[in-house]
VEXMARLUM-334934 format. One record per residue (C-alpha): residue number from 1; x, y, z; residue in one letter. Coordinates in Angstrom, 1 decimal. Example, Ala and Ser with C-alpha at 12.3 -4.5 7.8 and 13.67 -1.06 7.14 Angstrom:
# VEXMARLUM-334934
<1,<12.3,-4.5,7.8>,A>
<2,<13.7,-1.1,7.1>,S>
//
This chain:
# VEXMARLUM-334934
<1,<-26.9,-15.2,-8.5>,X>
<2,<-23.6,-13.7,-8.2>,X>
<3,<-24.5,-11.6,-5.5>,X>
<4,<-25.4,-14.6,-3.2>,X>
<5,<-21.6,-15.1,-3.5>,X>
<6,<-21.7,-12.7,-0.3>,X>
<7,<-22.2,-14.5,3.0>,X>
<8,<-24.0,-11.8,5.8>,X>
<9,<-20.8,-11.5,7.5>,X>
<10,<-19.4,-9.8,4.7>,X>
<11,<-22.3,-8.8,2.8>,X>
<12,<-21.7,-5.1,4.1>,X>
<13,<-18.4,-5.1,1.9>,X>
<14,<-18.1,-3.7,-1.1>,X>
<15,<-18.3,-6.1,-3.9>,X>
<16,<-18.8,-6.2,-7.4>,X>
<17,<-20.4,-8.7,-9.0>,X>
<18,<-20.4,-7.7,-12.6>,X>
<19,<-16.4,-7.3,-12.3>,X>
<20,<-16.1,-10.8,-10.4>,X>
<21,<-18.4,-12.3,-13.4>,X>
<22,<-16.1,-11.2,-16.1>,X>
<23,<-12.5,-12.0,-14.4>,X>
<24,<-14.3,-15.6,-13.8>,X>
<25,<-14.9,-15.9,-17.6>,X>
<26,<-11.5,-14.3,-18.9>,X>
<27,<-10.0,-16.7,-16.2>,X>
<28,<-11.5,-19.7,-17.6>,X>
<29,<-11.1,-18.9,-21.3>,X>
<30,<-7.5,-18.2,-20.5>,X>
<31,<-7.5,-14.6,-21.0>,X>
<32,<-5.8,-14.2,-17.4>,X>
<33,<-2.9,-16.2,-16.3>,X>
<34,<0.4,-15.6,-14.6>,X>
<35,<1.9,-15.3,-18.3>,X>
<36,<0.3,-13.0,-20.1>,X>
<37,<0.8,-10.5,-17.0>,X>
<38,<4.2,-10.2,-18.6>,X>
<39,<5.3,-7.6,-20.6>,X>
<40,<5.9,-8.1,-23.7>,X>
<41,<9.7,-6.2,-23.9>,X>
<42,<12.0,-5.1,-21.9>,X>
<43,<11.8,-2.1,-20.0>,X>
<44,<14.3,0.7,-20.6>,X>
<45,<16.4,2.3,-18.1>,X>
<46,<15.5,5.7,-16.2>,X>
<47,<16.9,8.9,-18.2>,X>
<48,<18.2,11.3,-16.2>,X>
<49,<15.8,13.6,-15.8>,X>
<50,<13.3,10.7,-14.7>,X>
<51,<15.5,10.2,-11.3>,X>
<52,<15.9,13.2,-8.7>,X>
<53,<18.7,12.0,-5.8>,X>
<54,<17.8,13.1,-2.7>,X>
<55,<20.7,11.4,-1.2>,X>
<56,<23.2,13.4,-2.2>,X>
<57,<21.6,17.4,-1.7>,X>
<58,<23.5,20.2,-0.8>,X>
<59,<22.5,21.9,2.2>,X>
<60,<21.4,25.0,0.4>,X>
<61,<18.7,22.9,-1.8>,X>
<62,<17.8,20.7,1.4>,X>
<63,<16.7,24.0,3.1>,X>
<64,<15.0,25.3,0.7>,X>
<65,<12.9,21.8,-0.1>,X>
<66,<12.0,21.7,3.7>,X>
<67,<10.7,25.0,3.9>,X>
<68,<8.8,24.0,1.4>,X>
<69,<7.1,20.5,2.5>,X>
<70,<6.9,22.5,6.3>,X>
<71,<4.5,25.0,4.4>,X>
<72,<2.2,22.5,2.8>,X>
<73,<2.0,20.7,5.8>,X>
<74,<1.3,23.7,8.4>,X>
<75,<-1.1,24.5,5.5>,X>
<76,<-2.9,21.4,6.2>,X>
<77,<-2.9,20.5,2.3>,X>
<78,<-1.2,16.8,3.6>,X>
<79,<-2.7,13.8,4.6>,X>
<80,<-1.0,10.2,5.2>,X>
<81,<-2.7,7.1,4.0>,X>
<82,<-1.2,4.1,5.6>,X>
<83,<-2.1,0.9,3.7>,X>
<84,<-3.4,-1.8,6.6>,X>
<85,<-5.5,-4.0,4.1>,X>
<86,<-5.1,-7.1,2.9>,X>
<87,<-5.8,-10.9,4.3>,X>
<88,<-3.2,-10.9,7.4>,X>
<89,<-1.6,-13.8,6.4>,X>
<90,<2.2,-13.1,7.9>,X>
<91,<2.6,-12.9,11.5>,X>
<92,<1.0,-16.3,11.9>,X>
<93,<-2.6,-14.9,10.9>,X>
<94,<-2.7,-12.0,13.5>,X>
<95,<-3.3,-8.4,11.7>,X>
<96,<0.0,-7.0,11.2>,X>
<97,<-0.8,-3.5,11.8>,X>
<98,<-1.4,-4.3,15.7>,X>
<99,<1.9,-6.3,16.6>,X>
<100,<4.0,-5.3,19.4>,X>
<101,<7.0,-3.9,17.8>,X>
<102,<8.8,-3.3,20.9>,X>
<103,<8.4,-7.2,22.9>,X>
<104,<6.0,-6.6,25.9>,X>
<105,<4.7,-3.5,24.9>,X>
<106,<1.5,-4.1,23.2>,X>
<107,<0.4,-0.5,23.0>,X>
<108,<3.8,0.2,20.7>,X>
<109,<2.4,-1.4,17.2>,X>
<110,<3.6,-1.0,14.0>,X>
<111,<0.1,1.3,13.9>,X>
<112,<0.8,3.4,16.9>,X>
<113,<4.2,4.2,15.9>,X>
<114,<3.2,5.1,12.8>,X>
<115,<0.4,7.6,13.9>,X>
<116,<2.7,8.9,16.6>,X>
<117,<5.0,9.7,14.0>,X>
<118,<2.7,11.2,11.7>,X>
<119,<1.3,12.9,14.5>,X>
<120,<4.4,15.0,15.8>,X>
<121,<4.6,16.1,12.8>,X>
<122,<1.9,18.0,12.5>,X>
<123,<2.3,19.3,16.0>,X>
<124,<6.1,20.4,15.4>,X>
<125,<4.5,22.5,12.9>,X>
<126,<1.5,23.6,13.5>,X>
<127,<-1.0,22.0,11.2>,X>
<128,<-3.5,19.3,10.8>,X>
<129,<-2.9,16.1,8.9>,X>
<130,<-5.3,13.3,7.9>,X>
<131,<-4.1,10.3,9.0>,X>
<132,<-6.4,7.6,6.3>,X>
<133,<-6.2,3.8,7.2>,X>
<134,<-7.4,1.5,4.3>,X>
<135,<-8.7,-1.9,6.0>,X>
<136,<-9.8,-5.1,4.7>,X>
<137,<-12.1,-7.0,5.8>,X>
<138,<-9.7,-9.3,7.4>,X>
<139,<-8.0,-6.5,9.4>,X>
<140,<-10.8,-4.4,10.5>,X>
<141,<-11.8,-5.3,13.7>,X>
<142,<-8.7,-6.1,15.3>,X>
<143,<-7.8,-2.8,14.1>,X>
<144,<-10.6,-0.9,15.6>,X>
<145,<-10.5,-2.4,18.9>,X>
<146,<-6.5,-2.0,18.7>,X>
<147,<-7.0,1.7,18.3>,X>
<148,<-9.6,1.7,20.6>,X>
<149,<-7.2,1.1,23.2>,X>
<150,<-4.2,3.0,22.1>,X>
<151,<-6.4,6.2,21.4>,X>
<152,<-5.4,6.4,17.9>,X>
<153,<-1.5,7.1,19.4>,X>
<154,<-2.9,10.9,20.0>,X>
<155,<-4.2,11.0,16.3>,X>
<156,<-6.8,14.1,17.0>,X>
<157,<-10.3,13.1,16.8>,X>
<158,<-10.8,15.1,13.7>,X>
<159,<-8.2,13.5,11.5>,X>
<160,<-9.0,10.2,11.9>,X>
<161,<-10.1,8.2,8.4>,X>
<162,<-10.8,4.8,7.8>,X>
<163,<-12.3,2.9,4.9>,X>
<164,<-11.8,-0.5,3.8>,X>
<165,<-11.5,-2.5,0.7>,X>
<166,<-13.7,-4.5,-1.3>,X>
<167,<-13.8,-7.9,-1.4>,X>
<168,<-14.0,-11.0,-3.9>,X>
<169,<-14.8,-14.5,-3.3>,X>
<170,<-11.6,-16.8,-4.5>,X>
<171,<-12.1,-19.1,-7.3>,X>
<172,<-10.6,-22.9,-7.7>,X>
<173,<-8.6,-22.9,-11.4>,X>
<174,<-11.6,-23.7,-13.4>,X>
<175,<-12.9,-21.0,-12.0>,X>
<176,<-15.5,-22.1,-9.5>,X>
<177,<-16.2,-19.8,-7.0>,X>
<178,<-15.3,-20.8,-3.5>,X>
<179,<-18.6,-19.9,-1.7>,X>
<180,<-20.5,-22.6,-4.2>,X>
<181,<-18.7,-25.8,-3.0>,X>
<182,<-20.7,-28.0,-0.9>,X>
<183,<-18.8,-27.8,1.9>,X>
<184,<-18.2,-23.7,1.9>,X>
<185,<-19.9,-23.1,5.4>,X>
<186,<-16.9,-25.1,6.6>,X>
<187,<-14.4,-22.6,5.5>,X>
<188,<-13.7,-20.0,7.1>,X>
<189,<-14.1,-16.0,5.4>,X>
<190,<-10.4,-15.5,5.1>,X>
<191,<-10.4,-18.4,3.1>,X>
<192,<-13.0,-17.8,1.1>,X>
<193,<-12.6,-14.0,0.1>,X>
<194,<-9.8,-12.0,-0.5>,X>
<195,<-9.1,-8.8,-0.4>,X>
<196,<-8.3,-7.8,-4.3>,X>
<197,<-4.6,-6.1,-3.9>,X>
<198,<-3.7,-3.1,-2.7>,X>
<199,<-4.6,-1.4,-6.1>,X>
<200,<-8.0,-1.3,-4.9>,X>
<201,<-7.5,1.5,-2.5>,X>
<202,<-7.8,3.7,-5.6>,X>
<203,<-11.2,3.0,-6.3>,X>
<204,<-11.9,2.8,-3.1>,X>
<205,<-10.7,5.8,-1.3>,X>
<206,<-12.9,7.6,-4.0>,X>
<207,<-16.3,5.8,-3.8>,X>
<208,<-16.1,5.2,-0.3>,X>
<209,<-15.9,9.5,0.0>,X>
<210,<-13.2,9.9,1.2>,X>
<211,<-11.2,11.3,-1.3>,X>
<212,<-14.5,14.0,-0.9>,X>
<213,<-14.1,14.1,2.5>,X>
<214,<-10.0,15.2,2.2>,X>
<215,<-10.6,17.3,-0.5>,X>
<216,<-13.1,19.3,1.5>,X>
<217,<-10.4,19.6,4.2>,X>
<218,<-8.2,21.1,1.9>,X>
<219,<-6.1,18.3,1.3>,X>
<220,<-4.4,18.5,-2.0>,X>
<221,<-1.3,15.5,-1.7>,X>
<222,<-1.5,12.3,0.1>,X>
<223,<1.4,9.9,1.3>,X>
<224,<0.9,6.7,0.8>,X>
<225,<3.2,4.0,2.4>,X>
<226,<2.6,0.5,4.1>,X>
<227,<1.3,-0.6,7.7>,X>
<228,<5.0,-2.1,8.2>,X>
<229,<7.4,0.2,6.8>,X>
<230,<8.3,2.8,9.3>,X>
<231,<11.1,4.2,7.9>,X>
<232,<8.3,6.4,5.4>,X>
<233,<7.6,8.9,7.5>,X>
<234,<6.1,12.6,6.9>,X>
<235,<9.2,14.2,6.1>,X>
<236,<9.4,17.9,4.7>,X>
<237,<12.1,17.8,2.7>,X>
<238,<10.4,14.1,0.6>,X>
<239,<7.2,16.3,0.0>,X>
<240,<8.9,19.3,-1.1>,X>
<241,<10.5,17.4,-4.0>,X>
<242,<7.3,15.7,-4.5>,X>
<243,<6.2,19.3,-5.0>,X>
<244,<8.8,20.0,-7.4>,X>
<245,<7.8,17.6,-9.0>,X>
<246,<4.1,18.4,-9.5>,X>
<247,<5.4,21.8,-10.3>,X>
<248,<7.2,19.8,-13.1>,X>
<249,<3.9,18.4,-14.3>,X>
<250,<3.8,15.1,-12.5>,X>
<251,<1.0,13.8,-10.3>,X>
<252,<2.7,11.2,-8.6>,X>
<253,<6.2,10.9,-6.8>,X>
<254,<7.4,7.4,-6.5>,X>
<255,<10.3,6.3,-3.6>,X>
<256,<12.8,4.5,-4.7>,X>
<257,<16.5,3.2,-3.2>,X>
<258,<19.2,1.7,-4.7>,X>
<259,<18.7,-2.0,-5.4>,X>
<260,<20.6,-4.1,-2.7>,X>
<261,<21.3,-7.8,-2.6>,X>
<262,<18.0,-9.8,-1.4>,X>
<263,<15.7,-7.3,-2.5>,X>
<264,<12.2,-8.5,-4.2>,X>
<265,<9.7,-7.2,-6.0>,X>
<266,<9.4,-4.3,-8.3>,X>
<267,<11.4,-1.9,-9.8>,X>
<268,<11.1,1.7,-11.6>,X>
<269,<12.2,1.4,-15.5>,X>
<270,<10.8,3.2,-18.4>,X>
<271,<7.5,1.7,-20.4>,X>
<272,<6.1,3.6,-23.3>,X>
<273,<8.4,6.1,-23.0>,X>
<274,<7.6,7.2,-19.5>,X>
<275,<8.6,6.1,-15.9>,X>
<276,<6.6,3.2,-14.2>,X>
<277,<6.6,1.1,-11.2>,X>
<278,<7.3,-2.9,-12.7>,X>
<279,<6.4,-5.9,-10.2>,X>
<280,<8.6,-8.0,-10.9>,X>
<281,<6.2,-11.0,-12.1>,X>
<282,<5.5,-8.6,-15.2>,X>
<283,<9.0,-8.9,-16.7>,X>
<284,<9.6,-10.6,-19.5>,X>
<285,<11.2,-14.3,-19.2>,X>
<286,<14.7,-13.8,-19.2>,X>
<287,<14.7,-10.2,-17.7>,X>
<288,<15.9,-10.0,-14.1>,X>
<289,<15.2,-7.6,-11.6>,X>
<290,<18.6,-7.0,-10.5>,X>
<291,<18.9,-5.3,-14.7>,X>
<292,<17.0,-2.8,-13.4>,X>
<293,<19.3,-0.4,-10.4>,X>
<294,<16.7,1.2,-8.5>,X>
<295,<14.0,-0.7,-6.2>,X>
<296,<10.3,0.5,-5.6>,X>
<297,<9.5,1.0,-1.9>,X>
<298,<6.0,1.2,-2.5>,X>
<299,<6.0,4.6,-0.9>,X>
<300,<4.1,6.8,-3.2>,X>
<301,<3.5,11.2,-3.3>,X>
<302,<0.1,11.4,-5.1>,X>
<303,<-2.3,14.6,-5.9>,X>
<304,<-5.8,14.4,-5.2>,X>
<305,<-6.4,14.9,-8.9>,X>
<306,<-4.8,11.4,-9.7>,X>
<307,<-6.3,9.7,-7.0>,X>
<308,<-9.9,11.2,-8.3>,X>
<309,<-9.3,10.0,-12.3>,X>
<310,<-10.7,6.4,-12.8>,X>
<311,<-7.5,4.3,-14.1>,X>
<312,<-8.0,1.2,-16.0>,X>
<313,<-5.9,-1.2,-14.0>,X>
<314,<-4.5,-4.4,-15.0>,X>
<315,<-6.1,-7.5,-13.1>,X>
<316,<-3.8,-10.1,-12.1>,X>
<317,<-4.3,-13.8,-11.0>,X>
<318,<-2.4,-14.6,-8.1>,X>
<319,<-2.0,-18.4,-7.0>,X>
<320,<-2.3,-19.3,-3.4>,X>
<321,<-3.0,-22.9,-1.6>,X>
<322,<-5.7,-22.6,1.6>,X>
<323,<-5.8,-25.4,4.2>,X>
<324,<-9.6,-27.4,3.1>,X>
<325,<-12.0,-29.8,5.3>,X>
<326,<-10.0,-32.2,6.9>,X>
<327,<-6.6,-30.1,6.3>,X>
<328,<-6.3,-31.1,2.2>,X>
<329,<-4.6,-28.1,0.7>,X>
<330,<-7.2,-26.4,-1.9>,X>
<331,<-5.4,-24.5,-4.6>,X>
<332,<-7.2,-21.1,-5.2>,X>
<333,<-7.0,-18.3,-7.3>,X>
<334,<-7.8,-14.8,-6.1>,X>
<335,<-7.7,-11.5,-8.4>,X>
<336,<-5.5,-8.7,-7.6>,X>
<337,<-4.6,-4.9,-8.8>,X>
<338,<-1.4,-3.3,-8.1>,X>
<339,<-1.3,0.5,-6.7>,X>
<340,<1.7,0.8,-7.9>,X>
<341,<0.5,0.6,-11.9>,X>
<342,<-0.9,4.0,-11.0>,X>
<343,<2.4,4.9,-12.5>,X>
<344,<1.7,3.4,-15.9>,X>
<345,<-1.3,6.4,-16.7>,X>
<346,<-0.1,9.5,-14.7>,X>
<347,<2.8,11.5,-15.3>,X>
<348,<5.6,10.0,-12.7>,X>
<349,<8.6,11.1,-10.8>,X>
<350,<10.9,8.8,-9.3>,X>
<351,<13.2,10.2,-6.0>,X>
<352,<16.0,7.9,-4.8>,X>
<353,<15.9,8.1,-1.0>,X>
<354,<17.9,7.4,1.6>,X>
<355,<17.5,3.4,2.6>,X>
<356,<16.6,4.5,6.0>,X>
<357,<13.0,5.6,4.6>,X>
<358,<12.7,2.0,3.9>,X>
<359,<11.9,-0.3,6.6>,X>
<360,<9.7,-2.9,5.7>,X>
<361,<8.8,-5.4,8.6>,X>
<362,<7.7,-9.2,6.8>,X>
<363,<8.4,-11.5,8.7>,X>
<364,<8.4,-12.1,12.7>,X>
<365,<12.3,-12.9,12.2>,X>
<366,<12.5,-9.6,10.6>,X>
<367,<11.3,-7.6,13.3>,X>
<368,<13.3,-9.8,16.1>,X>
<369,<16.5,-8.7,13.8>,X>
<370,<15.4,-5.4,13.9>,X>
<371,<14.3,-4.9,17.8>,X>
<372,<17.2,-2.4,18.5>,X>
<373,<16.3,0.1,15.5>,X>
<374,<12.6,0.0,16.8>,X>
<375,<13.0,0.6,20.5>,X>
<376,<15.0,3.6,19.1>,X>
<377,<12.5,4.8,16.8>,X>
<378,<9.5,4.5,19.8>,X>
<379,<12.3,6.7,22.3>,X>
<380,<12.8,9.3,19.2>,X>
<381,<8.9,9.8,19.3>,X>
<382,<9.0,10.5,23.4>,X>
<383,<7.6,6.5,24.5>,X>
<384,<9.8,5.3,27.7>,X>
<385,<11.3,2.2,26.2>,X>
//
């Protein structure tokens, strides 16, 4: 039954219909809601040896980190996974990943500056890196024709990776599945499915292989960071703290900068005793973000043998209001997981960065504001802007 939830168009998506079955049940007997997402204390503050600065290194330390990061890469034991998923809701419904980023220049995308970047790299120093994309069902086609054109931005043949997400049908609050109203076929697929949250490229960057696939390459860290953030490049010095870190007995390195004023989202904060990533949403009522000094960039250092442990994330219910038949608004419910809650069952290390490895693009307003930093950024990577 459930599986005829899956219209052809999307029926080669992954999708699983025992999972959707029981989120629809806990949904409906109130076992998921916005509420109980919320912890149930306060987090603590980050100890000191939870945080290492990497804003303030000497020169000697600096060095020696690079040389270190410059190895693993030139080992070819690094690949990049750049996180191009979800419904492509912001930019007025076009897939962010292929916006012009420089205005009449539609061959300089968020995407192509990010695999030209990524690319250099490994040229400067004479390795191979993988360069993953994670699609979604939404963003997958105007992504492969986009890269079509742009030649992967010079991405070798041999280290280009895609998968995509899975997919889940959305459900109205009593938890009614979308595809089973009687006028479905008059909804479109973005409004019908969802993509279920970036925490899904965890399970699916395994079962889709290719987690097997890097491993084989001898790929043994992967950087993962967001379509629209182009400040989170492949620098040495960032993996060769991550390394540090591992060599410390952590699995994942998370990025972090110092909270500023309009910042939203998630923070870094102790829970059980350990350092996690905290969405904001999961605070407890009267706990503010701004209690917490450091802000997560969602720029994460992970070792393959985190990313090939199953981890029991949290599923959340996330509200959102489609456009219906005749334009009446529709409210819907969608299930998401959070990559970030990786954190919460792996030993984590948190490195402050420098706010210049955070550049996240939202919003076409954004990106107008920030036109002189990005012609800059495609000239630094030898485009004629």
């Amino acid at each position: 039954m459930l599986a005829a939830m899956l219209r052809p168009s999307v029926a080669h998506i992954a999708f699983d219909a025992d999972q959707f079955s029981a989120l629809r049940q806990d949904l409906v007997r109130g076992a998921l809601s916005t509420e109980l997402a919320r912890l149930t204390e306060a987090p603590g503050q980050l100890e000191p040896g939870d945080l290492s600065s990497l804003t303030t290194l000497d020169a000697a330390t600096r060095r020696r980190l690079q040389a270190r990061g410059e190895a693993a890469i030139a080992a070819g034991e690094v690949a990049a996974l750049v996180l191009n998923g979800g419904m492509a809701t912001r930019f007025g419904g076009v897939v962010k990943g292929v916006v012009p980023v420089v205005d009449g220049r539609d061959e300089l995308s968020f995407l192509a500056i990010k695999l030209a970047g990524l690319r250099a790299v490994a040229a400067a120093l004479g390795g191979r890196v993988p360069v993953v994309l994670m699609n979604s069902f939404a963003t997958t086609a105007a992504t492969t024709e986009h890269l079509r054109a742009i030649d992967w931005a010079g991405v070798g043949a041999a280290e280009r990776v895609s998968f995509e997400q899975s997919l889940l049908p959305r459900v109205l609050g009593d938890g009614t599945p979308l595809p089973s109203l009687p006028d479905a076929e008059q909804l479109a697929d973005t409004h019908i499915y969802a993509a279920p949250g970036h925490g899904d490229t965890l399970r699916r960057v395994r079962d889709s292989g290719t987690l097997a696939l890097l491993e084989a390459g001898g790929v043994r860290h992967v950087l993962v960071s967001n379509v629209d953030n182009l400040g989170a490049t492949l620098d040495p010095a960032v993996l060769g703290a991550h390394l540090e870190a591992v060599d410390r007995g952590n699995a994942l390195s998370v990025e972090v900068v110092a909270r500023a004023a309009g910042d939203a989202g998630g923070c870094v904060a102790r829970v059980a005793g350990k350092p996690a990533i905290i969405e904001g949403f999961r605070l407890p009522a009267g706990v503010a973000l701004g209690d917490y000094p450091h802000f997560n960039t969602n720029t994460l250092w992970v070792t393959v043998e985190a990313l090939r442990e199953r981890h029991p994330l949290t599923w959340f219910p996330v509200h959102k209001s489609i456009t219906g038949p005749g334009g009446a608004a529709i409210e819907v419910v969608q299930f998401e997981q959070l990559i970030g809650q990786l954190s919460e069952f792996v030993p984590t290390a948190c490195l402050e960065v420098d706010r210049g490895r955070f550049l996240p693009i939202k919003t076409r307003e954004e990106l107008a504001e920030a036109a002189p930093h990005m012609r800059a950024l495609a000239r630094s990577l030898g485009f004629a802007v």
